[in-house]
C-alpha positions as CSV (number, residue, x, y, z in Angstrom):
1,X,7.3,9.8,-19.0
2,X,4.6,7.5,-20.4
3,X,6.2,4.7,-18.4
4,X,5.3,6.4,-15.0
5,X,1.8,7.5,-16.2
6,X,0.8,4.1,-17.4
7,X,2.0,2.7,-13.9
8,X,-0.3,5.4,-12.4
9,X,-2.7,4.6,-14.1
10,X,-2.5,1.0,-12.9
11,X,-1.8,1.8,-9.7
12,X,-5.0,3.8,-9.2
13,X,-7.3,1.4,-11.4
14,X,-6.2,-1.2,-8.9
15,X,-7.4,0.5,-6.3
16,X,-10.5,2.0,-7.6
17,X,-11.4,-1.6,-8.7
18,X,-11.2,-2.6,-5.4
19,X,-12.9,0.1,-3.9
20,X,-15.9,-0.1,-6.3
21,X,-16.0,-3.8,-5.6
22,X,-16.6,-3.3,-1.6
23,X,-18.9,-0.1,-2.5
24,X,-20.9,-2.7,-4.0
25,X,-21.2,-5.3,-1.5
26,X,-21.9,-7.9,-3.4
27,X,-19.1,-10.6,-4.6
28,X,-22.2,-12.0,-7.3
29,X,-23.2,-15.1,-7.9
30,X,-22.2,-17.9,-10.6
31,X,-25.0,-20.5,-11.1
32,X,-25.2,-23.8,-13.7
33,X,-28.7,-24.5,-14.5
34,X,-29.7,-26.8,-17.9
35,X,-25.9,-26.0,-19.0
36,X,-26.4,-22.4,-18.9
37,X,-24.0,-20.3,-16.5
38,X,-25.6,-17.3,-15.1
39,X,-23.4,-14.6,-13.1
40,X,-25.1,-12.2,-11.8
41,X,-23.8,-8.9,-9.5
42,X,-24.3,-5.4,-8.7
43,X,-23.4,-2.5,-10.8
44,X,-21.5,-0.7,-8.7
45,X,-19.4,-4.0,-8.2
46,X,-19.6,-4.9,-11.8
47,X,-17.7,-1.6,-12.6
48,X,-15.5,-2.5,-9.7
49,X,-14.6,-5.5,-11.5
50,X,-14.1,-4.2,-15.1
51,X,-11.8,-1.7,-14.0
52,X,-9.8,-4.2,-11.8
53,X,-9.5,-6.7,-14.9
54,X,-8.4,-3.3,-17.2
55,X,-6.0,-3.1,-14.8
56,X,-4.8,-7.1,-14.2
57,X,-4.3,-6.3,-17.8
58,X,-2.1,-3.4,-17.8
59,X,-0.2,-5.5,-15.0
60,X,0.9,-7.9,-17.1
61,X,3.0,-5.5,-19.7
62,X,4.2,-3.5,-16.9
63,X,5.8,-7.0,-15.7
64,X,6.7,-7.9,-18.8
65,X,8.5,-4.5,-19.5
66,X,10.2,-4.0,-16.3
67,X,12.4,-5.8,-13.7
68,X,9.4,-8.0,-12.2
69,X,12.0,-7.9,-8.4
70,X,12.0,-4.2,-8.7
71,X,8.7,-3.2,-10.4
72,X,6.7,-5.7,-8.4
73,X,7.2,-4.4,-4.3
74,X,6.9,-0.6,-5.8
75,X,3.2,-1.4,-7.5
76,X,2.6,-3.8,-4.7
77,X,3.5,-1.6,-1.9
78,X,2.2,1.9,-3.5
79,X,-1.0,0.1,-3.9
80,X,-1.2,-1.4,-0.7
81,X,-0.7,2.1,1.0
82,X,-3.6,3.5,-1.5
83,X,-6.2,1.1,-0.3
84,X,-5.4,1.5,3.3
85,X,-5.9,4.9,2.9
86,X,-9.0,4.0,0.9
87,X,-10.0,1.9,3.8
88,X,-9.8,4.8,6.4
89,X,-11.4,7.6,3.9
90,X,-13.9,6.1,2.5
91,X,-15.1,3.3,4.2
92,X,-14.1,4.2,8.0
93,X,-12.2,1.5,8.8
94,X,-9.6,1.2,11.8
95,X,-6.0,0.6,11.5
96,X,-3.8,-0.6,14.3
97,X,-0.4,0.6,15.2
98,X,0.7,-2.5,13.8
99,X,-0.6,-1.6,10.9
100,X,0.6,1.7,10.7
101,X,3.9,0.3,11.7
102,X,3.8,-2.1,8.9
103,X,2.5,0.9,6.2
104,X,5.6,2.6,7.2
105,X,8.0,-0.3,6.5
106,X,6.4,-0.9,3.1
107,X,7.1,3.2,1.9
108,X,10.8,2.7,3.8
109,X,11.0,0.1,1.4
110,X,9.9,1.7,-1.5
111,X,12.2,4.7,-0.7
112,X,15.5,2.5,-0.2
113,X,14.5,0.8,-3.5
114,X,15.3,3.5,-5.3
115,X,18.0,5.2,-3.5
116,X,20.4,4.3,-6.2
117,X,18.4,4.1,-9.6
């Protein structure tokens, strides 16, 4: 059970990450001066961008604990599905038929995945 709520939790730290990241606009800035680096960014980004590396981090056990060819497309797709969605909610973007066409494929995908397991 832990196993699918970690994988959740990645899942939707993924996409909040990137969420945050457009919310904030702002992709920052990396600067060398006198052999200093300076980075600077927005907060609503910066959070974007913790939470995306929390999660980049939690990626890497889940595909060091599972299958990477069969744990990979299901994170992949669910995720992909979650920020289109994300996409359309929050930020009002348009989608295609295309690309409504390809969302489908990826969850018919996901489902013949795991007919068998």
């Amino acid at each position: 059970m832990f196993q699918y709520l970690f994988i959740a939790v990645y899942i939707l730290l993924t996409t909040g990450g990137l969420v945050l990241m457009k919310l904030g606009n702002n992709a920052g800035t990396i600067a060398i001066q006198n052999s200093t680096v300076n980075f600077s960014v927005n907060a609503i980004s910066l959070v974007g961008l913790i939470i995306y590396i929390i999660s980049f981090l939690m990626f890497t056990k889940i595909i060091t604990t599972y299958d990477l060819s069969y744990i990979y497309p299901i994170v992949a797709g669910i995720t992909q599905v979650l920020s289109l969605i994300a996409a359309l909610l929050i930020f009002k973007e348009h989608i295609t038929w295309l690309g409504v066409a390809g969302i489908v494929l990826v969850v018919a995908g996901i489902v013949v995945m795991n007919i068998n397991r």
